[in-house]
C-alpha positions in Angstrom: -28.7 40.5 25.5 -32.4 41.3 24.7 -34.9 39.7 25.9 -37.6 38.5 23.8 -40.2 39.9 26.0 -38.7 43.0 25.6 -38.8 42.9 21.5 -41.7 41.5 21.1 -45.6 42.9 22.8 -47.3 39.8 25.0 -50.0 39.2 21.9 -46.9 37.9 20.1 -45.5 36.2 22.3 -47.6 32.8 22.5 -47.5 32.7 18.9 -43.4 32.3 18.9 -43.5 30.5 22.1 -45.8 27.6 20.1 -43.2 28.1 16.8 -40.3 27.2 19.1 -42.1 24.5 21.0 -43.0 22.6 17.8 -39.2 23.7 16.2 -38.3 21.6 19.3 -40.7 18.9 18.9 -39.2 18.3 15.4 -35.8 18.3 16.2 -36.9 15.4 19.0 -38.2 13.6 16.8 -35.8 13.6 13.8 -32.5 13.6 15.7 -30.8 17.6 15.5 -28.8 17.7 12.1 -29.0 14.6 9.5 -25.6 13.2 9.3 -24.8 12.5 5.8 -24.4 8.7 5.0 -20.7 7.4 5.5 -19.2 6.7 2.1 -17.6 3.6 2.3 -14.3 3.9 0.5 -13.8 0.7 -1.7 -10.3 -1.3 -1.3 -7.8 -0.8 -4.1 -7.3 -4.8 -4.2 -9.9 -7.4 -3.0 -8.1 -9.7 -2.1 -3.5 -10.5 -1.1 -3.5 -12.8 -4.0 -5.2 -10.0 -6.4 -2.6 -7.1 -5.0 0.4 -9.6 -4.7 -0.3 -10.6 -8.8 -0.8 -6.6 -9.3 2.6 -5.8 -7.6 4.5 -8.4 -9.7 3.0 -7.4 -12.9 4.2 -3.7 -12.5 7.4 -4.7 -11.4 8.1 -7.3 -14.6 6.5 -4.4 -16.4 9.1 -2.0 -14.9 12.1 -4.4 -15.3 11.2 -4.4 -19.2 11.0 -0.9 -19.3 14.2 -0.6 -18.0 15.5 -3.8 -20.4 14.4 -1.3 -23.5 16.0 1.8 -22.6 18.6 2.9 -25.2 20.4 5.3 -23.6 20.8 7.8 -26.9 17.1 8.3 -26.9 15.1 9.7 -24.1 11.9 8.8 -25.3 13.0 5.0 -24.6 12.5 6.4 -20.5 9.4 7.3 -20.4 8.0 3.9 -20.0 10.4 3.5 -17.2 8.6 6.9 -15.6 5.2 5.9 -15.7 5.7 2.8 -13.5 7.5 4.6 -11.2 6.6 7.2 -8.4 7.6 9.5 -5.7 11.2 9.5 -4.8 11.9 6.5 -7.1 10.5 8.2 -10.2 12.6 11.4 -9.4 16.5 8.8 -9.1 15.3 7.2 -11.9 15.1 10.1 -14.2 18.2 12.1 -12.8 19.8 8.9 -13.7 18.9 7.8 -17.0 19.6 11.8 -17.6 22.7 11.3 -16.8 24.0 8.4 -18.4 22.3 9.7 -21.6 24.5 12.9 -21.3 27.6 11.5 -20.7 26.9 9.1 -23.9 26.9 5.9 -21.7 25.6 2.5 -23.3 23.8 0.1 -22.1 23.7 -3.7 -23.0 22.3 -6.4 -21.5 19.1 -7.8 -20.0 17.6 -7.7 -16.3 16.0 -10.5 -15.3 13.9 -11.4 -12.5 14.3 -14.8 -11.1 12.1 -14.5 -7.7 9.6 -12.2 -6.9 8.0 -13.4 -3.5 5.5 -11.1 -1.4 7.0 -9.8 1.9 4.3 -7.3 3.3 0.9 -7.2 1.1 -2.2 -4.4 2.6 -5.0 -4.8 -0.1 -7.1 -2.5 1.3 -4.5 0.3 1.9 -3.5 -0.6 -1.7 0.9 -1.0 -0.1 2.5 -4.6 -1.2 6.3 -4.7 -0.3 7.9 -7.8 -2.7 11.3 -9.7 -2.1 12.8 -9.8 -5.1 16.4 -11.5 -7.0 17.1 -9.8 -10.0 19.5 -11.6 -12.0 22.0 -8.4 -13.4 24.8 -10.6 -15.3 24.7 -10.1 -18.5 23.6 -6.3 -17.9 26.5 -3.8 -18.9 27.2 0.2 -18.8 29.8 1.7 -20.5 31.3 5.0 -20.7 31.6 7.3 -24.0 35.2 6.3 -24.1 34.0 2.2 -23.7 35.3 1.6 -20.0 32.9 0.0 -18.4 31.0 1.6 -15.5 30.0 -1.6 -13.5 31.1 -2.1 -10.4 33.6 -5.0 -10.7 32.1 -6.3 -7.4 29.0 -6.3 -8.3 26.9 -9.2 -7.0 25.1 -11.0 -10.3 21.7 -11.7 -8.9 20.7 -8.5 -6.9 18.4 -9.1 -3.4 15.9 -6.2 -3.6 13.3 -4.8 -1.5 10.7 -3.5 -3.9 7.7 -1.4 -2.5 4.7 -0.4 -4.0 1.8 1.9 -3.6 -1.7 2.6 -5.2 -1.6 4.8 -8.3 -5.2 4.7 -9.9 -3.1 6.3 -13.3 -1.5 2.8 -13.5 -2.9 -0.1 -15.8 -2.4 -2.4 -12.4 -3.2 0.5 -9.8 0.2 0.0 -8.1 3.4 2.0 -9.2 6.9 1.1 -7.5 7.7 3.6 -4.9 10.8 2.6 -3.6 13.7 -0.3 -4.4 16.9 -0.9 -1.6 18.9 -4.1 -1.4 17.7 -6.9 0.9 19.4 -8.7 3.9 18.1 -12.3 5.1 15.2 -14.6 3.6 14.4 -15.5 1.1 18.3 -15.8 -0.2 19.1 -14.7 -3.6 21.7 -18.1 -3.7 
């Protein structure tokens, strides 16, 4: 390493010692590097009761979805789609895919008759919802007109719903995942 005695003459060298002096006096004073100011990152959801009524809307909104879809035209999915994400979004199109190429129909309505919260993070924008959907009067058929239902299929469904922030949704939640549901609240 060179010295700076050795690179510069002794007439210069006051000069730079007084530059660094005051360089260090400075940095003393103001604190070494300004940190830039933490940006605060605002919560999806102010408030349970503001992301609880956000996750039931996009649910109701998804079960409609799903309550239009004609299974002869695609373009009837695509609502389905955009309330969906993730894993979820990806079932639900190989599925509807499916059925629609197999010529399946589908009859019937999907009705949700509780939708309670179960887990509900506002300001990691994650609300988890118990929910019984009432499936009865919902039907699948075949090309042929057998039925594709399973004939033990339970009438009012007990689902485990989870959502996550999506700022591309109208709510700002988009169901990520849905799995049946042991214990309370019952679906009776």
């Amino acid at each position: 390493m060179v010295s700076v005695k050795s690179r510069v003459g002794s007439g210069t060298r006051g000069a730079l010692s007084g530059v660094a002096a005051m360089a260090l006096s400075l940095v003393l004073v103001t604190g070494c590097t300004p940190q830039p100011e933490p940006v605060e990152s605002q919560a999806p959801f102010a408030t349970e009761e503001e992301a609880f009524a956000a996750a039931e809307e996009t649910y109701r909104n998804y079960v409609d979805a799903l309550n239009a879809v004609d299974l002869s035209d695609p373009e009837t999915f695509e609502p389905v789609y955009e309330w969906t994400t993730g894993d979820l979004n990806a079932s639900d199109r190989e599925g509807l895919s499916q059925y629609h190429a197999a010529g399946a129909e589908v009859g019937g309505t999907s009705t949700p008759v509780m939708i309670e919260p179960v887990t509900v993070d506002p300001e990691a924008g994650h609300v988890d919802l118990a929910v019984c959907l009432d499936v009865s009067t919902v039907t699948v058929q075949d090309a042929d007109g057998s039925s594709l239902v399973d004939p033990n299929r339970v009438p009012i469904q007990s689902l485990t719903v989870e959502l996550v922030e999506d700022n591309e949704s109208g709510t700002g939640l988009k169901l990520s995942a849905i799995s049946g549901r042991q214990g309370e609240p019952t679906c009776g």
